[in-house]
C-alpha positions as CSV (number, residue, x, y, z in Angstrom):
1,X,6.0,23.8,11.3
2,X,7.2,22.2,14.3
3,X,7.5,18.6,15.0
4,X,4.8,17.3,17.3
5,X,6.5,14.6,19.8
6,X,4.2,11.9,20.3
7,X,2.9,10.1,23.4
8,X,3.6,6.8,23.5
9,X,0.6,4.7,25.1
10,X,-0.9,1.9,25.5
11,X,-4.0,0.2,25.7
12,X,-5.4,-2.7,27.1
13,X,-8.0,-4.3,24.6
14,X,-9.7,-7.3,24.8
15,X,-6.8,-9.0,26.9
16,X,-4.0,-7.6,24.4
17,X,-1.3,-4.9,25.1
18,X,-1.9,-2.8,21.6
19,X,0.8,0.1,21.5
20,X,-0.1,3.2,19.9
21,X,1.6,7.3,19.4
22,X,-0.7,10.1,20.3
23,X,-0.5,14.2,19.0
24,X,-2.6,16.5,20.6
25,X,-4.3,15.1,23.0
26,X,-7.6,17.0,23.9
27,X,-8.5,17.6,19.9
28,X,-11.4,16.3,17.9
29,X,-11.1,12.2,18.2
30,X,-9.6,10.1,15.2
31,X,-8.1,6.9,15.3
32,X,-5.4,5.9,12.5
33,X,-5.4,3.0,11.2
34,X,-1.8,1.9,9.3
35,X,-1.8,-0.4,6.2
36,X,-0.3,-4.4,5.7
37,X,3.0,-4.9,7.2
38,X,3.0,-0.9,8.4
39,X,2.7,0.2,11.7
40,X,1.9,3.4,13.6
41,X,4.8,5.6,12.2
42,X,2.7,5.6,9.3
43,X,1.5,9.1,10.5
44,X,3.9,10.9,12.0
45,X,4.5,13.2,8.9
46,X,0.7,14.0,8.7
47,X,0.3,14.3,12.2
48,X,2.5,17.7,12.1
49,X,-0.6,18.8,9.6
50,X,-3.3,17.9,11.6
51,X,-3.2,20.2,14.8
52,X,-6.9,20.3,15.6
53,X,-7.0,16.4,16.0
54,X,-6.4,13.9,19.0
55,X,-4.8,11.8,16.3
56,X,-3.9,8.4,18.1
57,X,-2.3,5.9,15.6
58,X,-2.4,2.3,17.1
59,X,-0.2,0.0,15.7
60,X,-2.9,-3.1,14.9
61,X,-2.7,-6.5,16.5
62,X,0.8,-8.2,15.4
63,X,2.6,-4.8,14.3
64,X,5.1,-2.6,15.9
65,X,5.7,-2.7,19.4
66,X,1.6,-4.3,19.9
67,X,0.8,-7.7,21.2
68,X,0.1,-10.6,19.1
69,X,-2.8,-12.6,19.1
70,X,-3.0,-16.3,20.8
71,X,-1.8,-19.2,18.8
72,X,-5.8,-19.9,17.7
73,X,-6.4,-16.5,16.6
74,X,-6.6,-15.2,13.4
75,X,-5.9,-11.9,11.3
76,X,-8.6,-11.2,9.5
77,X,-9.6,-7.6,8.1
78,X,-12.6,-8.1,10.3
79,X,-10.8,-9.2,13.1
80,X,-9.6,-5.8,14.2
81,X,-13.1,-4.4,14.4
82,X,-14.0,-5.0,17.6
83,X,-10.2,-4.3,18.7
84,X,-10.6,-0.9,16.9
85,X,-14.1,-0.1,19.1
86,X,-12.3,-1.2,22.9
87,X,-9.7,1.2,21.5
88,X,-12.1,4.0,21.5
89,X,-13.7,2.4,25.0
90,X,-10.1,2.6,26.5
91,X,-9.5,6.2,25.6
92,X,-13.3,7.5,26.8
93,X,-14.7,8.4,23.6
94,X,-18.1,7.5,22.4
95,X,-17.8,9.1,19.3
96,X,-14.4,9.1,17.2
97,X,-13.5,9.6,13.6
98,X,-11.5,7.0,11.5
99,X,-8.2,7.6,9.4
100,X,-7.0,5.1,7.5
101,X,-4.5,3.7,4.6
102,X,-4.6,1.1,2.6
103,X,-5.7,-2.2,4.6
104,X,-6.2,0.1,7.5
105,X,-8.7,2.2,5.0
106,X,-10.5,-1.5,4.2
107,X,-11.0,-1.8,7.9
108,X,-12.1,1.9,8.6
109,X,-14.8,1.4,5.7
110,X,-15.8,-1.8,7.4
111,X,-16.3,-0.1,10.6
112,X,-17.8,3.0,9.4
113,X,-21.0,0.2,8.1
114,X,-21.7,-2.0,10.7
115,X,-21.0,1.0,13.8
116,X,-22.4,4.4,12.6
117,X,-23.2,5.2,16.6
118,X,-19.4,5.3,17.0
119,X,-17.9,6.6,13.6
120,X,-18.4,10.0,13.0
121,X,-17.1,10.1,9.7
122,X,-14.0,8.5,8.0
123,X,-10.4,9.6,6.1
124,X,-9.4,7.3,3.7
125,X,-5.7,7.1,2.1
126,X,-5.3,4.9,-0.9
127,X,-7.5,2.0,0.1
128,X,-11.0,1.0,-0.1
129,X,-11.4,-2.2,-1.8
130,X,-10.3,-6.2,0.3
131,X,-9.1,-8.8,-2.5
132,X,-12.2,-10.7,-2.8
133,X,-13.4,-14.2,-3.9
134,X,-16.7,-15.9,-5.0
135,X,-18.3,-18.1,-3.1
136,X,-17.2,-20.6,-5.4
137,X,-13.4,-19.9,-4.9
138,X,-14.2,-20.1,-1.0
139,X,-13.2,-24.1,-0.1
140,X,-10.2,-23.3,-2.3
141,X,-9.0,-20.3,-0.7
142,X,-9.4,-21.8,2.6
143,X,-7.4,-25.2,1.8
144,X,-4.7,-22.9,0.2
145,X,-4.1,-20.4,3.3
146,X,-4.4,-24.1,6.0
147,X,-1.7,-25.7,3.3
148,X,0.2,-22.4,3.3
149,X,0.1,-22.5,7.5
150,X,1.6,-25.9,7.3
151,X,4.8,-24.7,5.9
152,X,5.9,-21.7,7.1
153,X,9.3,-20.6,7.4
154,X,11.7,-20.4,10.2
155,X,11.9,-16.3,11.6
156,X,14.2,-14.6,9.3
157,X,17.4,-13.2,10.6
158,X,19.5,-10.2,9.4
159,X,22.6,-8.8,10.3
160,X,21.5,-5.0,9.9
161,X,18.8,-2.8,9.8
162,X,19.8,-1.8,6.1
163,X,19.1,-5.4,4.8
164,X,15.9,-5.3,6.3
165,X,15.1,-1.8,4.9
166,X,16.6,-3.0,1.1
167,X,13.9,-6.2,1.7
168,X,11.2,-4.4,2.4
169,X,11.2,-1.8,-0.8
170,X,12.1,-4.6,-3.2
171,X,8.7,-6.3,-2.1
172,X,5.1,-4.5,-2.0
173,X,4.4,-0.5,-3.1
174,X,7.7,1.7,-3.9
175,X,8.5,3.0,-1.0
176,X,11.7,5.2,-0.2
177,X,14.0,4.5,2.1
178,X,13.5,7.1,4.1
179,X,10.1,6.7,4.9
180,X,11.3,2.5,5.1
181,X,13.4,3.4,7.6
182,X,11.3,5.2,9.8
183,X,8.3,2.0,9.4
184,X,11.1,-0.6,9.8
185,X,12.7,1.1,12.8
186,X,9.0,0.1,14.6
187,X,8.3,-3.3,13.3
188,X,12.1,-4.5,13.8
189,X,13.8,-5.8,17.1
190,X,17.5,-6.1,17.7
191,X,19.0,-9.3,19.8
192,X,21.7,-9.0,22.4
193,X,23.6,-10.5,19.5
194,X,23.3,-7.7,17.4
195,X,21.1,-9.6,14.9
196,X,17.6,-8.2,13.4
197,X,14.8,-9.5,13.3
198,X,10.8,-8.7,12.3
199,X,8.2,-8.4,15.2
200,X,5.3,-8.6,12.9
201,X,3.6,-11.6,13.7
202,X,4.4,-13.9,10.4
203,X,0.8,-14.7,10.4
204,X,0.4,-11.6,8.7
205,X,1.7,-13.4,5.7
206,X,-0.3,-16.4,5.0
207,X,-3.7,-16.1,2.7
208,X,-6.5,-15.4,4.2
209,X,-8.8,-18.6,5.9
210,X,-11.8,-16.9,4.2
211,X,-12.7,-13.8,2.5
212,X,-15.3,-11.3,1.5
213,X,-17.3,-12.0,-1.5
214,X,-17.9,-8.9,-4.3
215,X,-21.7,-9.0,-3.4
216,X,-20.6,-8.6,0.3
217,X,-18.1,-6.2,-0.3
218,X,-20.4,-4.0,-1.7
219,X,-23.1,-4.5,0.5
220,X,-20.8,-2.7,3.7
221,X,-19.8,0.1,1.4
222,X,-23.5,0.9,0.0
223,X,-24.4,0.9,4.0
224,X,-22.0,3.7,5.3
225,X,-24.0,6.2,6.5
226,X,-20.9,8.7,7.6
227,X,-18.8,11.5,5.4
228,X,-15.7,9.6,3.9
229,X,-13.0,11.5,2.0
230,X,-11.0,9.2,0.0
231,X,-7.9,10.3,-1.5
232,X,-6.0,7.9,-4.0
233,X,-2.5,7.8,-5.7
234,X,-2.3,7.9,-9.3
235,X,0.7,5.2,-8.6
236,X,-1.3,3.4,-6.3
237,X,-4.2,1.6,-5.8
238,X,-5.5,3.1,-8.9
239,X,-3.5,1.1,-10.6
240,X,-4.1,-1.9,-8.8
241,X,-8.3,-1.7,-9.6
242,X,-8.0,0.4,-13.2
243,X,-11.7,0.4,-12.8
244,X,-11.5,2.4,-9.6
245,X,-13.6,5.4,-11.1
246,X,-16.6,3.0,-12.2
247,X,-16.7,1.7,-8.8
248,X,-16.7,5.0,-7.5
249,X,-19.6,5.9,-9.4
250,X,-21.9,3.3,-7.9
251,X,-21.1,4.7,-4.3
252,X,-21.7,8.9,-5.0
253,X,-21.8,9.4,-1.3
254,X,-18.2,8.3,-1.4
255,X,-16.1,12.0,-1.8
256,X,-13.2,10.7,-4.0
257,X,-9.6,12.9,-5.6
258,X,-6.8,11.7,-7.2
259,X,-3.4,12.7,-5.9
260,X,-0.1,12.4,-8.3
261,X,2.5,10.0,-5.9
262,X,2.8,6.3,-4.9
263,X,0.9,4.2,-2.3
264,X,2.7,5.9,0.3
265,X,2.1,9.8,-0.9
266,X,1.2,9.9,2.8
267,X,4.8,9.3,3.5
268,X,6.3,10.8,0.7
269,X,5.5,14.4,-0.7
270,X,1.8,14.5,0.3
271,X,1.6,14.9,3.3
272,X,1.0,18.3,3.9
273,X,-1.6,18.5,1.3
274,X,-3.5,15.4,2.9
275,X,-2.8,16.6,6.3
276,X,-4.6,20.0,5.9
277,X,-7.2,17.9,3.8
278,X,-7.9,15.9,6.4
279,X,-7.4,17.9,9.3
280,X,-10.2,20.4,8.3
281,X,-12.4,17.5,7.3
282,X,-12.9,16.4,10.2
283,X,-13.0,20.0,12.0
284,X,-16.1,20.7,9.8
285,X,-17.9,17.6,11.1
């Protein structure tokens, strides 16, 4: 198949520049939504699979070539909701479809509950589930993430791309380096001395002010009214929540399959499959 080139766009949301890449423009409406740390080039390998879709993947607040958010704000999952929604405002579509992985899959679910008006129905790659807390844990949580604010470190430097590629897959998900390269070619900036350096907002980093409790959690999920088609790694998140099929089996209007591969199998190996999954899911709706 032939490489799609993307448009490179951007959108003005709610007084931020957000930067996003766009395939086939004039398709069905879905918005991508990349995971932590990730940005946009997340799917540029399923886009070549998905021919029928307007696919525009928007690198999120604080990633890849997209404005960060003012000194006061924060970067909570819930944070991005109402960027997600001016997104869709700024591109003239009342109705869209969601794709997203890992956090960007949290947010879609998210979304998908509180805006069924908008969300026609929703692709989810290896994420569903936010790290949660009781309501217990809450004052803790938040005195750990304002003590972790406090001392943050000084913006890392690196000589070369490479070091910032060999960092990145010894932390997180396997990821290859490949498909590292491509992601860190996006979320990296070079100086006029030659030096690297990250332009994710280090924000992204600290833990959480506050967070979803289990009860809440569930409460979003047991509200979507859309179609979602879930696809998870048997080397990913399924072995982050080993439980995974139980929870499943509370929300049967959930579509769920297992997929052999990493977190990343949308970057690695997959993405064919996944594409042409995805691709005629949302052509059916």
């Amino acid at each position: 198949m032939t490489a799609a080139i993307p448009q490179q766009i951007e959108l003005p949301v709610l007084g931020l520049r957000l930067a996003a890449q766009r395939w086939h423009e004039g398709g069905i409406p879905v918005i991508a939504l990349h995971g932590w740390l990730d940005n946009s080039e997340s799917f540029s390998l399923l886009a070549q699979h998905m021919p029928t879709l307007d696919l525009v993947a928007v690198d999120l607040a604080g990633h890849g070539w997209s404005a960060h958010r003012a000194a006061h704000a924060s970067y909570l999952i819930w944070d991005d909701i109402r960027e997600i929604l001016a997104v869709a405002d700024a591109l003239g579509w009342a109705r869209f479809g969601l794709l997203g992985h890992s956090r960007g899959a949290i947010i879609a679910a998210l979304l998908a509950a509180v805006a069924p008006q908008r969300v026609r129905a929703v692709g989810l790659i290896d994420g569903l589930w936010a790290q949660t807390t009781s309501a217990e844990s809450a004052p803790a949580q938040m005195a750990r993430s304002l003590a972790m604010e406090k001392r943050q470190r000084p913006e890392a430097v690196f000589g070369s791309l490479d070091e910032m590629v060999t960092l990145r897959q010894a932390n997180g998900f396997p990821l290859s380096a490949d498909a590292c390269r491509r992601l860190m070619l996006r979320n990296a900036a070079q100086d006029s001395d030659g030096r690297w350096r990250w332009r994710t907002d280090p924000r992204h980093k600290l833990p959480s002010l506050v967070m979803l409790t289990p009860e809440q959690q569930q409460a979003f999920h047991r509200s979507i009214q859309v179609p979602v088609e879930l696809a998870l790694a048997t080397e990913g998140i399924a072995l982050a929540w080993p439980d995974y099929a139980e929870r499943l089996l509370q929300l049967p209007h959930i579509n769920w399959s297992l997929h052999e591969g990493g977190h990343y199998l949308h970057m690695e190996g997959a993405h064919s499959i996944l594409g042409s999954t995805y691709n005629n899911f949302f052509q059916r709706l």
